[in-house]
Phi, psi and omega in degrees: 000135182287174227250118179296335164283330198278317188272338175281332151357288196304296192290310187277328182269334190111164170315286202308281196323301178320298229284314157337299186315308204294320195304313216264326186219111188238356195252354175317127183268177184226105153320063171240054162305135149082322193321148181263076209246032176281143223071315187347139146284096163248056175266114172085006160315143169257127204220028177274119163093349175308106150000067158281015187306133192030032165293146187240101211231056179261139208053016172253000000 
């Protein structure tokens, strides 16, 4: 199951904010398994080694 502070980050805060987060904590690993990331804007996200099993990434 994905790691619930980490997809609310992604989906609420935005790219710059992940992407600051990722900068600070690079070796955290990320989980976003079973996520629900359809639409999402992961565009220019740094999402490297991240944990997609069944995540449902349709549109995005």
């Amino acid at each position: 199951m994905a790691n619930q502070e980490q997809l609310r980050t992604l989906k609420k805060e935005g790219v710059e904010v992940w992407n600051l987060w990722r900068e600070d904590n690079p070796d955290v690993k990320i989980d976003l398994s079973d996520a629900d990331l359809s639409g999402a804007n992961l565009s220019g996200s740094n999402l490297s080694n991240a944990c997609f099993i069944r995540a449902n990434l349709s549109g995005a």
